[in-house]
C-alpha positions as CSV (number, residue, x, y, z in Angstrom):
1,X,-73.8,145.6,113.3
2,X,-73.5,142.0,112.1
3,X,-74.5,140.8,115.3
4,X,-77.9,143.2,114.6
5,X,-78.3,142.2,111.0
6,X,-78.0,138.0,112.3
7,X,-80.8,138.9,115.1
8,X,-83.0,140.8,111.5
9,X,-82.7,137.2,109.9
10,X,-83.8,135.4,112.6
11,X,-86.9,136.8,112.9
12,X,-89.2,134.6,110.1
13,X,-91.4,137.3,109.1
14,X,-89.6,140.5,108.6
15,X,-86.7,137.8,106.6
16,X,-89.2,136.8,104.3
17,X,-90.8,140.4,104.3
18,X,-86.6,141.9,103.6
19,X,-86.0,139.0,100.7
20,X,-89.8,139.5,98.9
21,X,-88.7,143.2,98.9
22,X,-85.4,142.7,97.5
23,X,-86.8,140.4,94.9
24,X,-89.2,142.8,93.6
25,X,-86.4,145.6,93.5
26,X,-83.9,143.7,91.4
27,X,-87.5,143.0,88.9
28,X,-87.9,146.2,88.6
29,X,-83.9,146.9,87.7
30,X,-84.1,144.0,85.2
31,X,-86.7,146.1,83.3
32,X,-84.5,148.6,82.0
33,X,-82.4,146.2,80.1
34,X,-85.7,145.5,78.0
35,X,-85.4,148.3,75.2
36,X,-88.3,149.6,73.3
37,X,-88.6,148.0,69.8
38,X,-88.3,150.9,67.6
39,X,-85.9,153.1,69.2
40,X,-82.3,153.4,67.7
41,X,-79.7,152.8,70.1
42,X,-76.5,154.3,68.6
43,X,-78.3,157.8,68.5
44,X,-79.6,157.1,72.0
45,X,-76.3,156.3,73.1
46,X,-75.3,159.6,71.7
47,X,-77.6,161.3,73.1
48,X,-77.1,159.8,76.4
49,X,-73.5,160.8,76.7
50,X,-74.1,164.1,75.6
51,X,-77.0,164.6,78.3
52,X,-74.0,162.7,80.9
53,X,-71.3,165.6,80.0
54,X,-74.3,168.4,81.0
55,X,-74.2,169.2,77.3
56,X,-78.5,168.3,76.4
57,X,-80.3,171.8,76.8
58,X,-83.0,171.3,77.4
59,X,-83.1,167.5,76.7
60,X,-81.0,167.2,79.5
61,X,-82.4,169.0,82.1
62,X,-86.4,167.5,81.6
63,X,-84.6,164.0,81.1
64,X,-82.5,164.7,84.4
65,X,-85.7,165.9,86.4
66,X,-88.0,162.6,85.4
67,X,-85.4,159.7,85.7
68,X,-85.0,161.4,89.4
69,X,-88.4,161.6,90.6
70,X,-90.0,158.6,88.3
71,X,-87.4,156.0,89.6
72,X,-86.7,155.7,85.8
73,X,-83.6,156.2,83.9
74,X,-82.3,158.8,81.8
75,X,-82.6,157.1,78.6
76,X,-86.2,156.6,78.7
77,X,-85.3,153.3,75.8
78,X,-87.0,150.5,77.6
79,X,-90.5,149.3,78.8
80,X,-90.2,151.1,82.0
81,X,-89.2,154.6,80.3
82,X,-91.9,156.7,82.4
83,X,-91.1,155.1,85.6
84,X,-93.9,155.7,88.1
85,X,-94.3,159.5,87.6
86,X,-97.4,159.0,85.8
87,X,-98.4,157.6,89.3
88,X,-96.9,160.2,91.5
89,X,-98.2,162.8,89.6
90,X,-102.0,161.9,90.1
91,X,-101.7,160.3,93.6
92,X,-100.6,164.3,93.8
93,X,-103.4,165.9,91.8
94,X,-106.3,163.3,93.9
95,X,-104.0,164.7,97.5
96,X,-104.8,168.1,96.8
97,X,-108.6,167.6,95.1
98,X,-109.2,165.8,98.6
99,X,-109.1,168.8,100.6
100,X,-111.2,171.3,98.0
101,X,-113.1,169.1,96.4
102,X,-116.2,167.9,98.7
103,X,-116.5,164.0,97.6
104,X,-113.2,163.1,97.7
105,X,-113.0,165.0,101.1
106,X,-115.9,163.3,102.6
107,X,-114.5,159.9,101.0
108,X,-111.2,160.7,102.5
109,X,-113.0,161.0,106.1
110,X,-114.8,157.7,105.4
111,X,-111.3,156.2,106.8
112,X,-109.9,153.1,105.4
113,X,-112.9,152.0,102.6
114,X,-112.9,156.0,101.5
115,X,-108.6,155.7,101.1
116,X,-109.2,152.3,99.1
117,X,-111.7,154.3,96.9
118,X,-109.2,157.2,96.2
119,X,-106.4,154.7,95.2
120,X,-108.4,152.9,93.2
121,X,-109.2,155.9,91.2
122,X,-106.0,157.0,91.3
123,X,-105.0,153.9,89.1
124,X,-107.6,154.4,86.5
125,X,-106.8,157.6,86.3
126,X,-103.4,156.6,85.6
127,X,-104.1,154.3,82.7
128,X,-104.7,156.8,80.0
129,X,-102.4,159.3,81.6
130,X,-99.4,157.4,81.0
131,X,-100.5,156.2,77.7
132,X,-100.7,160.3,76.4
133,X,-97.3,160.7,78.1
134,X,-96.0,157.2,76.1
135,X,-97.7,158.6,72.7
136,X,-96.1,162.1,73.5
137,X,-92.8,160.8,74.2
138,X,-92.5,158.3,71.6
139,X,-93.9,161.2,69.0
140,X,-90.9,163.5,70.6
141,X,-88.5,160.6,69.7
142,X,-89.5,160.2,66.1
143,X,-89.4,164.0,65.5
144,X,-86.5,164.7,66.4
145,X,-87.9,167.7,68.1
146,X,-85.6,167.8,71.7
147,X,-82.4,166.2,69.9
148,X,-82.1,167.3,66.5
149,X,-82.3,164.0,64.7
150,X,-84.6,161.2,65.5
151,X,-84.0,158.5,67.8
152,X,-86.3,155.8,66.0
153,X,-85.5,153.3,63.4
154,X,-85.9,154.1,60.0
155,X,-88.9,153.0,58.6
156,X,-90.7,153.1,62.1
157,X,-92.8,155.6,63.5
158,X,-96.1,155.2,61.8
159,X,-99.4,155.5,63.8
160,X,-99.4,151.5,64.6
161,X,-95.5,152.1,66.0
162,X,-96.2,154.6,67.8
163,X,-99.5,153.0,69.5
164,X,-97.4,150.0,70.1
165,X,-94.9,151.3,72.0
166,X,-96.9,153.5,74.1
167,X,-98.5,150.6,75.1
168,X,-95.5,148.8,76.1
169,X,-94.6,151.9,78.3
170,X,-98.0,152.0,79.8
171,X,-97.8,148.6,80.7
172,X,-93.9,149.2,82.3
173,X,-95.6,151.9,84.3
174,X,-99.0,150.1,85.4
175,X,-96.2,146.8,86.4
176,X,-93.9,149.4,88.3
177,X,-97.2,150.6,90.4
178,X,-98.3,147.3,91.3
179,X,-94.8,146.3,92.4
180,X,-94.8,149.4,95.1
181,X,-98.3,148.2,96.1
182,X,-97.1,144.8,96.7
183,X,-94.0,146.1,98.7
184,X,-96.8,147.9,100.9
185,X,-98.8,145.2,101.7
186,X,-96.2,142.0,101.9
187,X,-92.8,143.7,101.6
188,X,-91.1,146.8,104.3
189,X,-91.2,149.9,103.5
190,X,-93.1,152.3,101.3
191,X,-93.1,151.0,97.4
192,X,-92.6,153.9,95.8
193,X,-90.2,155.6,97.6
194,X,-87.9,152.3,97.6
195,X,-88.4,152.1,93.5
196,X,-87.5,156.0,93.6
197,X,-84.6,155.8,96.0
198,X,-83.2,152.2,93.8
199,X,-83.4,154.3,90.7
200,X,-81.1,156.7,92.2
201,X,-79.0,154.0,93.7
202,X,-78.4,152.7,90.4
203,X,-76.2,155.9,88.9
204,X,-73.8,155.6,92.0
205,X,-71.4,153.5,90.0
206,X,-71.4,155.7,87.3
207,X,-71.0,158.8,89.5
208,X,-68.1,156.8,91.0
209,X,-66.4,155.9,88.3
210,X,-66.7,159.3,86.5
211,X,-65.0,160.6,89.8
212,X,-62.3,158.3,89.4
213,X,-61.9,158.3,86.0
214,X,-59.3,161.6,85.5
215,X,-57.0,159.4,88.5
216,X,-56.7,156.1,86.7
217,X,-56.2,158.7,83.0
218,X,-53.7,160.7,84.5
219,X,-52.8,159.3,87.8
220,X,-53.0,160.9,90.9
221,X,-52.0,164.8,91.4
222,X,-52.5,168.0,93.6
223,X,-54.5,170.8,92.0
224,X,-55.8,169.1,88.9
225,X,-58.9,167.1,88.0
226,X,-57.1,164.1,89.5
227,X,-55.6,165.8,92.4
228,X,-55.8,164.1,95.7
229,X,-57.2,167.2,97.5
230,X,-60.2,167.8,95.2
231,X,-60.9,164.1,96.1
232,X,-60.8,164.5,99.6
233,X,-62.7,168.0,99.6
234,X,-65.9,166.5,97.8
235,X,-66.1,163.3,100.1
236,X,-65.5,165.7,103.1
237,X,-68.8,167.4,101.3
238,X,-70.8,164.6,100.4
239,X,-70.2,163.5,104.3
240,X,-71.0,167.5,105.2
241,X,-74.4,167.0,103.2
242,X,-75.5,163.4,104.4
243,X,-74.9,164.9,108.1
244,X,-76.9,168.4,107.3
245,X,-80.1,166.2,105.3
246,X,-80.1,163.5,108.5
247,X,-80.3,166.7,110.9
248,X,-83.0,168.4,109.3
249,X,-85.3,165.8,108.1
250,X,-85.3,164.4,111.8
251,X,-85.5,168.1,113.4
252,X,-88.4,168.9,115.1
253,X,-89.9,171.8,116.7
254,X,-92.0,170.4,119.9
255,X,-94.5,172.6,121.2
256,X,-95.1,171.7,125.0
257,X,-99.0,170.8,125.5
258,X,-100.5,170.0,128.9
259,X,-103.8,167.9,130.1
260,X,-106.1,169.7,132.1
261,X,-106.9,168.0,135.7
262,X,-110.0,167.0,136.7
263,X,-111.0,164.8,139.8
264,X,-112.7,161.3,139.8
265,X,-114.1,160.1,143.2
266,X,-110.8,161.0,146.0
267,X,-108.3,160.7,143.0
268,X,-107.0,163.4,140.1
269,X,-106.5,162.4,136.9
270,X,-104.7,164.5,133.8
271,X,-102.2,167.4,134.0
272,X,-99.4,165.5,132.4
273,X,-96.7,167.5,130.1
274,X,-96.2,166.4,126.7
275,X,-95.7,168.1,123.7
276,X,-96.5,168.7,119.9
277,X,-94.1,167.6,117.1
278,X,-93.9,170.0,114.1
279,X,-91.2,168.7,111.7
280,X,-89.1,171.2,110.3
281,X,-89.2,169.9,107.0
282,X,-93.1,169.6,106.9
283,X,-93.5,168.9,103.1
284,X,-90.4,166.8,102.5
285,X,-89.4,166.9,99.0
286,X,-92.9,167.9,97.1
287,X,-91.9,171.5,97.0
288,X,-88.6,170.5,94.6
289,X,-90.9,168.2,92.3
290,X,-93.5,170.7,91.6
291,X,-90.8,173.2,91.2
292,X,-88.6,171.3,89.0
293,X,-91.8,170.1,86.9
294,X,-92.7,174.0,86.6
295,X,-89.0,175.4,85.6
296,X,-89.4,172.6,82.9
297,X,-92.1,174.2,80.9
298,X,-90.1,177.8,80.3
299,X,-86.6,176.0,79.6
300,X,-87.9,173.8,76.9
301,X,-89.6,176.7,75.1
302,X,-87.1,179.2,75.9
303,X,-84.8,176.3,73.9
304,X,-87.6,175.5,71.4
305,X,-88.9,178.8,70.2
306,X,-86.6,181.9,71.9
307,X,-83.0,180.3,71.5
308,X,-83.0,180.8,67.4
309,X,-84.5,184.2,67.8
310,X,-82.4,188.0,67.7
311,X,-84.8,188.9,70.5
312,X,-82.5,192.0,72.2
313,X,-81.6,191.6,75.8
314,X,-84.1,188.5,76.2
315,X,-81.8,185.9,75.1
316,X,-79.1,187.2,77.5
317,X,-81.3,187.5,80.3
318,X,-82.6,183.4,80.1
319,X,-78.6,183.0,79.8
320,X,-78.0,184.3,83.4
321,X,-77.4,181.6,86.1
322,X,-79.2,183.7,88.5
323,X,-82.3,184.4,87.1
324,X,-82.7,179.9,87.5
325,X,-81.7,179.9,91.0
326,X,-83.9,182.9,92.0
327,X,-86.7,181.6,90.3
328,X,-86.5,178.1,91.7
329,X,-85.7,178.8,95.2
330,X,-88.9,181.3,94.8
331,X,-90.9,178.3,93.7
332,X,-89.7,175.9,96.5
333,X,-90.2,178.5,98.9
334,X,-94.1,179.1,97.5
335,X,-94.8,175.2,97.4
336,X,-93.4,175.1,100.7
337,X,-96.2,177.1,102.2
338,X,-98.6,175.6,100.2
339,X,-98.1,172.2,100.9
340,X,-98.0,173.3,104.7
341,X,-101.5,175.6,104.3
342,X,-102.8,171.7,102.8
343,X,-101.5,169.7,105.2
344,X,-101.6,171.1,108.5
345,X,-104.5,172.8,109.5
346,X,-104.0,175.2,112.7
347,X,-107.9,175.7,113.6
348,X,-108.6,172.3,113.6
349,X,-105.6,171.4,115.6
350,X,-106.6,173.6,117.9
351,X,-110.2,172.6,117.9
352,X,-109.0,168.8,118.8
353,X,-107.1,169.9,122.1
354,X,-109.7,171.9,123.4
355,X,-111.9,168.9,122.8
356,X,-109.8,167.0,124.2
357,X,-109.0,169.0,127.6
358,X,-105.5,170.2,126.5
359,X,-103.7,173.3,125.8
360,X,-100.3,175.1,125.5
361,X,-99.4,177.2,128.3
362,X,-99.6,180.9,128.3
363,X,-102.4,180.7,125.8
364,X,-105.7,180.0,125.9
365,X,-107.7,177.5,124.1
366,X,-109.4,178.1,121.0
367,X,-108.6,181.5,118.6
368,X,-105.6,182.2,120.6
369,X,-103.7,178.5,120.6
370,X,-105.1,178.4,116.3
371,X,-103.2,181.9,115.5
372,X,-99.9,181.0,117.3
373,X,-99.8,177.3,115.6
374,X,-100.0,179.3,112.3
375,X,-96.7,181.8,113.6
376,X,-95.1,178.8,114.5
377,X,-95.7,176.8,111.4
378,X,-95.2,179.6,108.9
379,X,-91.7,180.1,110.9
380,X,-90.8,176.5,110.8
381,X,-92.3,176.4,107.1
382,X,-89.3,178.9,106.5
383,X,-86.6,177.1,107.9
384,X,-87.7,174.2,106.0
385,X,-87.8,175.8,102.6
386,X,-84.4,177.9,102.9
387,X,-83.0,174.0,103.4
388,X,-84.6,172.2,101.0
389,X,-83.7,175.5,98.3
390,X,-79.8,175.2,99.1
391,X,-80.1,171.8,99.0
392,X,-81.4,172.2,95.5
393,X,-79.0,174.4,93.7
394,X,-76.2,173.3,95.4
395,X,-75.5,170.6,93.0
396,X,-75.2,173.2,90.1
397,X,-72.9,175.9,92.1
398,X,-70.8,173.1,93.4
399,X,-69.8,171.9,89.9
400,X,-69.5,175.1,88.4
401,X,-67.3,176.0,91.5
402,X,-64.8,173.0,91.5
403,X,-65.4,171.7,87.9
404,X,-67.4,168.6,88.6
405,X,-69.3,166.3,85.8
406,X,-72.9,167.1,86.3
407,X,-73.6,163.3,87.3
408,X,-71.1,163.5,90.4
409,X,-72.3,166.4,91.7
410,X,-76.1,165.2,90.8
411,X,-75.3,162.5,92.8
412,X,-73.7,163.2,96.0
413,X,-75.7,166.5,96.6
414,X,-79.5,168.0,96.2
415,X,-82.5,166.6,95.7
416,X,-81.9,162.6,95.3
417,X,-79.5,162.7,98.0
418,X,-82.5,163.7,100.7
419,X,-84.7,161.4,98.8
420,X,-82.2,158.4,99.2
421,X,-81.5,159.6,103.2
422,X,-85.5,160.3,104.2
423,X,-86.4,156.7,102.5
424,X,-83.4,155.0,104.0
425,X,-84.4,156.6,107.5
426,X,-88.0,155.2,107.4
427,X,-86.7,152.0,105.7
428,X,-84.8,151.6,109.7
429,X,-87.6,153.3,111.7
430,X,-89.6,149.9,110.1
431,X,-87.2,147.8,110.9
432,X,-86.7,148.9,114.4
433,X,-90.3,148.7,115.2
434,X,-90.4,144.9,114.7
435,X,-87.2,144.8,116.8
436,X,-89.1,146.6,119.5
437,X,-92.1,144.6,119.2
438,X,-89.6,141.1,120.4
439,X,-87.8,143.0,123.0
440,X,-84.8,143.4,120.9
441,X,-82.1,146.3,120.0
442,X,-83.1,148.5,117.6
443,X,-80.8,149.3,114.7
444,X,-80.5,152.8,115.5
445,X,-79.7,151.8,119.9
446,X,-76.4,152.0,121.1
């Protein structure tokens, strides 16, 4: 390995590529120690610790769900509060417009000057999308309205603080997109996805030490928070998991495809074998994003307006465990097939390899090859979305289970777990390919 990572150094332009990367990361880390003017930090600290223990309602679980997908943190105190899900969320919206809505589509088939166009209107559409978000957040804050007690200064929150400081955040945000677009065109890797996967990065050491922390109280034990076995049984799971998220985000299902021959002067051409790849997660982790952003609406007014009601029956029914889990592995599983019906199209897959001279033995080209792409996808689709929904909720039954801090088992399970292993995966698959390109070992070979 260090003979690998000496040969990475060597090599002038993917060192300066790795160190402007790294540079911009630890930027974008510095950003959360710049705190919002106007914000109180005892009470936030309270807050904070409260939201840490699993004890936030409803506070807790939207302020959970954002830091993870907005490479933010939970605090949501400094100039970089919002993170990039302004961003995400209409680089989303402008995704799914492109394949219903017919001037994106055609600007989208326009090829590289039609992609430029849709990112560029993706970042002015951003603009005043963050700066509602800032003004609702910071509005939240003053109220009081998710915590019980304001988390602004006293004497602030009048119209000009609140402007203010939703234009610091919008700022934070706009700063955090350009730094993933510079990582795309001079850095390695995809921007985003690295600011995502460093925001999740950064709560290891606190999962770590919250693990720890019952063993250096109370000293090391068998069958108690500090006991030795219960340890050793959640790094044998975290192992378990990281294994299980590698397997299925590389899995593929590869449909064998062959060339038609055809005969050019005294020689034959065509009739090679090669095949199809249909990953078996298709969607990656969209179908837990729009999921968790749904499930976020109905807790926060089942805690805002139902909680302090004598409703019969309906109070105890939100209270069951169950009723979360069912409903969001229903929505994973129904985002899952969505995302596939937008991304892969059977028909026109089919269309291109009769075009192009191939098919898939045992069926013939045209109707016949389109409907048996669509049983295989919707059967793969599955697959993928019964993963991606334990890997979800098993966070939640593992703590419950063993009696872990929500962080720790936040951390080393679910969602930001596949995040951190898919972006670290095609972190190396770029890494390797400008190995490959000067005849050297891969990082992944031997």
């Amino acid at each position: 390995m260090i003979q690998k990572l000496v040969a990475i150094l060597a090599i002038p332009d993917l060192r300066r590529k790795l160190l402007l990367t790294a540079v911009l990361l630890a930027v974008y880390r510095l950003g959360f120690w710049v705190p919002l003017p106007i914000v109180n930090q005892a009470r936030l600290k309270e807050t904070i610790d409260n939201v840490a223990q699993g004890q936030g309602g409803a506070l807790g679980q939207i302020l959970q769900t954002a830091s993870l997908f907005s490479a933010s943190q939970v605090g949501y105190s400094t100039i970089f509060g919002l993170g990039i899900m302004p961003y995400i969320s209409c680089s989303i919206v402008f995704q799914l417009l492109a394949t219903v809505y017919p001037p994106l589509e055609r600007l989208q088939k326009e090829g590289e000057s039609g992609r430029r166009r849709i990112n560029e209107l993706t970042r002015q559409i951003t603009v005043p999308v963050a700066f509602v978000q800032s003004v609702g957040w910071v509005m939240t804050m003053s109220r009081g309205s998710l915590t019980g007690s304001s988390l602004v200064l006293d004497g602030c929150g009048g119209p000009f603080d609140i402007i203010s400081t939703a234009l610091m955040m919008t700022a934070g945000t706009m700063f955090l997109m350009w730094i993933g677009e510079q990582i795309d065109a001079f850095g390695i890797g995809n921007g985003i996805s690295l600011l995502i996967m460093a925001g999740i990065m950064a709560q290891m050491p606190s999962a770590v030490f919250e693990l720890f922390k019952p063993v250096l109280t109370n000293g090391v034990s068998i069958g108690t928070n500090s006991g030795i076995d219960r340890i050793l049984l959640l790094a044998g799971l975290f192992v378990a998991i990281v294994l299980g998220v590698v397997f299925v985000t590389q899995a593929q299902r590869r449909i064998p495809i062959q060339s038609a021959k055809h005969v050019r002067g005294r020689r034959m051409f065509g009739g090679a074998e090669h095949f199809l790849p249909l990953k078996l997660n298709q969607s990656g982790v969209m179908p837990i994003i729009f999921a968790s952003s749904l499930l976020m609406i109905p807790s926060y007014l089942y805690h805002q307006l139902i909680e302090n009601w004598s409703v019969p029956y309906l109070n105890e029914f939100f209270a069951l465990p169950a009723v979360y889990y069912l409903s969001y592995a229903g929505l994973i599983f129904f985002f899952s097939y969505f995302w596939a019906a937008v991304t892969f199209n059977p028909k026109e897959i089919a269309q291109n390899l009769k075009d192009y001279g191939s098919f898939i033995p045992g069926y013939r080209p045209g109707e016949r090859t389109s409907k048996y792409l669509e049983q295989v996808i919707v059967r793969v689709t599955f697959v993928g979305a019964a993963f991606l929904s334990l890997l979800a909720i098993s966070p939640s039954i593992v703590g419950k289970v063993i009696d872990v801090n929500p962080l720790i088992a936040g951390f080393y399970g679910g969602t930001g777990l596949l995040i951190v292993v898919s972006v670290s995966i095609d972190l190396i698959q770029r890494i390797d390919s400008h190995l490959l390109v000067r005849n050297q070992a891969g990082l992944t070979e031997g």
